[in-house]
N, C-alpha and C positions, 0 to 999 in steps of 0.2 A: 608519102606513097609515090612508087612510082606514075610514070605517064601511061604505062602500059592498062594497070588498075584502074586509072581515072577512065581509058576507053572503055573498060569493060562493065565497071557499074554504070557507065552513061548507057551504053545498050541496054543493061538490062532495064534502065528505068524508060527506057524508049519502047521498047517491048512491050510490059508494064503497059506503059501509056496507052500503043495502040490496042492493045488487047482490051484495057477498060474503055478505047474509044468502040471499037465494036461491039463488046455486049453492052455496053451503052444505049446504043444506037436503035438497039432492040426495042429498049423499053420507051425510049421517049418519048412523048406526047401521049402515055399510058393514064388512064385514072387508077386510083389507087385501088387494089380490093377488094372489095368490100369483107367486112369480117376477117381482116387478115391482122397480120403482126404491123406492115405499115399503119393501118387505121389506128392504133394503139399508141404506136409512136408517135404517130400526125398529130394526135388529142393532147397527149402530152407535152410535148415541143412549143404547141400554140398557149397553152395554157403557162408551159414557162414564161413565155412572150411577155403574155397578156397582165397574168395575176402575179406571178414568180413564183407560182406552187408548180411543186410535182404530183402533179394528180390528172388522173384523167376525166376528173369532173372538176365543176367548181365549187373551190371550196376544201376539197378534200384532198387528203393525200395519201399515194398511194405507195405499195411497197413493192408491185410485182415486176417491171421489170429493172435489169441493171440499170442507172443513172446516165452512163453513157455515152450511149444512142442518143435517146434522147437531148440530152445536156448537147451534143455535136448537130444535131437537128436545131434546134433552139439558133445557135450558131449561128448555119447555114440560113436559116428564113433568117435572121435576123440581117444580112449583107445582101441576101438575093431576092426577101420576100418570100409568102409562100410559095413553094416554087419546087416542084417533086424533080423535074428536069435537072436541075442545080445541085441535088442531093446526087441522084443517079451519075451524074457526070463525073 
């Protein structure tokens, strides 16, 4: 590729950047929902962690949402701890 190409997906992913640093910003040091789709994925995530089930009890397994999320939550606590800031970032 040229030089020209590499300057221009660099911006965009800089753009990109600042943009998810500002609505970022927004949220930070938020708690979670309550009765939201984060609480759903937070149960699930922890419980990958903990048991290595996909469920959002224990014990059980569940089918409702996509794999995912979840499975990239799991991830993320897994390097930063629980840590909702870390996800949002």
């Amino acid at each position: 590729m040229e030089k020209q190409s590499y300057k221009i997906i660099l911006l965009i992913f800089f753009i990109a950047f600042l943009s998810g640093c500002f609505w970022s910003s927004k949220t930070l040091g938020r708690p979670l929902i309550p009765g939201g789709d984060e609480e759903l994925y937070d149960r699930i995530a922890l419980n990958i962690l903990k048991d290595g089930d996909f469920s959002r009890n224990v014990g059980g397994v569940t089918t409702e949402p996509q794999p995912l999320y979840p499975l990239f939550l799991a991830g993320i606590f897994s390097v930063f701890g629980h840590n909702w800031d870390a996800v949002r970032v």
